[in-house]
Each structure stands twice: as C-alpha cells, then as structure tokens.
N, C-alpha and C positions, 0 to 999 in steps of 0.2 A: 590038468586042464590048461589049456591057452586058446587064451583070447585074443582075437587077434583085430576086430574092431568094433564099432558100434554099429548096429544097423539102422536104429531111430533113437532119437528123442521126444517122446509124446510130452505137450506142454496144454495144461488148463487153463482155457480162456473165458474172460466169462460175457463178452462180445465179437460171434465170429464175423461178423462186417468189420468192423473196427480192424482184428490182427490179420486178417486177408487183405487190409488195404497196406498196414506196416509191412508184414512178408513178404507178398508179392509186387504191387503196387509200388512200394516205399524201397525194399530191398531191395527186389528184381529176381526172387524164388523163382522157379520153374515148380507151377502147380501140377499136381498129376491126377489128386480128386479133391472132392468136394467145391466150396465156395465159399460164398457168402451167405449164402440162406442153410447149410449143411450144418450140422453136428459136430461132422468131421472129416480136416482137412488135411491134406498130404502136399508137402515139397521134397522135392529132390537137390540134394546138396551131393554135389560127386558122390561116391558110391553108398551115402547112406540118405537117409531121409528127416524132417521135423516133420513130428505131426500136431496139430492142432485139434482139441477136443473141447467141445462149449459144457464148461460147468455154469451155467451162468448165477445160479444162486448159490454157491461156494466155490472160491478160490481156495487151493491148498494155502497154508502158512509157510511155504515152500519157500526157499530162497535159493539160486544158484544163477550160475555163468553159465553160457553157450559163449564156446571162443571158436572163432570162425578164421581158416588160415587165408588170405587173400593176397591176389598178386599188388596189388596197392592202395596201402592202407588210405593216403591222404586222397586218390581218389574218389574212394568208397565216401569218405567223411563227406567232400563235399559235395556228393550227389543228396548223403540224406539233408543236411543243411541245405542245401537248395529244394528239397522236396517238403519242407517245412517245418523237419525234425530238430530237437534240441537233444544232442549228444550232452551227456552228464561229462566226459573228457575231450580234448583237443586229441590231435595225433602227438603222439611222443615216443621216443627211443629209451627202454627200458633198460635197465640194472642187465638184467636176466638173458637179454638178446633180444626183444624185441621190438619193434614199432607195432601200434596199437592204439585203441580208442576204445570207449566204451558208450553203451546208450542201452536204455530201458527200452520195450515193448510196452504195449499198451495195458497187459497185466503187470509190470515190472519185474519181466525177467529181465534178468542185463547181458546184454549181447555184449561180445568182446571182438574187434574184429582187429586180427593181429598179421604181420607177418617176420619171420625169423630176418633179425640183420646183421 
C-alpha cells in the first residue's frame, strides 16, 4: 500500500458560525459547501480539503495539529493579529528547518502555519 496524500481532515466543532468566521473570514479558506447555519462545511487547501462538522453537544477529547505549509509565515501572523486573533506563538525559525507559528481555533485545535527555511 502507498499513500501518497491526504484528501481531508474532518474536524468537530461545536459552533459552526463561530469556526466559519476563523476558517474562512479569519484565514482566508476558499469555502466550497456549507456555511454558517450548515452542519457541515467544506475548504479547499491546494489539492485536499478541511472539513468542519457541528457536534455541538460533544466535542472529541481529541488533541492534534493541522500544519499548514505557507508562502510567508510572518505575513500570515500578522493578518490574523490584525483580524483580532491571539496566536499562542510569535513567528520563529526552528531547530528542525522551520519558520512557524501556532494558534488555536475556536474548538482548540492548533493550527501550525509553517514554512521550510
């Protein structure tokens, strides 16, 4: 078997107004269904997709990263900082190769938005 990439990440929200205004609104996703009054919502991230699905009366005990590779890290940062958001890191050049940041969604997944340097 090979794998050769991911097609989505479906993530449980448990207010879909709230993370359609972070994902799309806040990020700058490219929505392809749903909304704000939907169940459930779809973006397109280059060739795969996130989805968003309203649990709203239970959230998994789920914990994980979505790393997101981007042409510039520091510009990204200070779009969401200007859009009212409070990133949990600043931009910084990693051990490992990269520049990156991180910040929570409005469930507290932690997005990572990185690029190789």
């Amino acid at each position: 078997m090979n794998i050769r990439s991911i097609s989505a990440v479906t993530l449980a929200v448990a207010d879909m107004a709230r993370s359609v205004d972070f994902y799309g609104d806040k990020i700058g996703l490219e929505i392809l269904y749903g909304g704000t009054s939907a169940s459930f919502t779809s973006y397109r991230i280059g060739d795969g997709y996130i989805n968003l699905t309203l649990e709203p009366s239970h959230i998994p005990a789920w914990w994980g990263r979505l790393i997101f590779y981007v042409d510039d890290v520091d510009s990204i940062y200070k779009r969401l900082v200007d859009a009212g958001l409070n990133p949990s890191t600043q931009p910084a050049n990693a051990s490992w190769g990269e520049r990156y940041f991180h910040i929570n969604d409005p469930d507290s997944h932690e997005l990572s938005f990185a690029k190789p340097i």
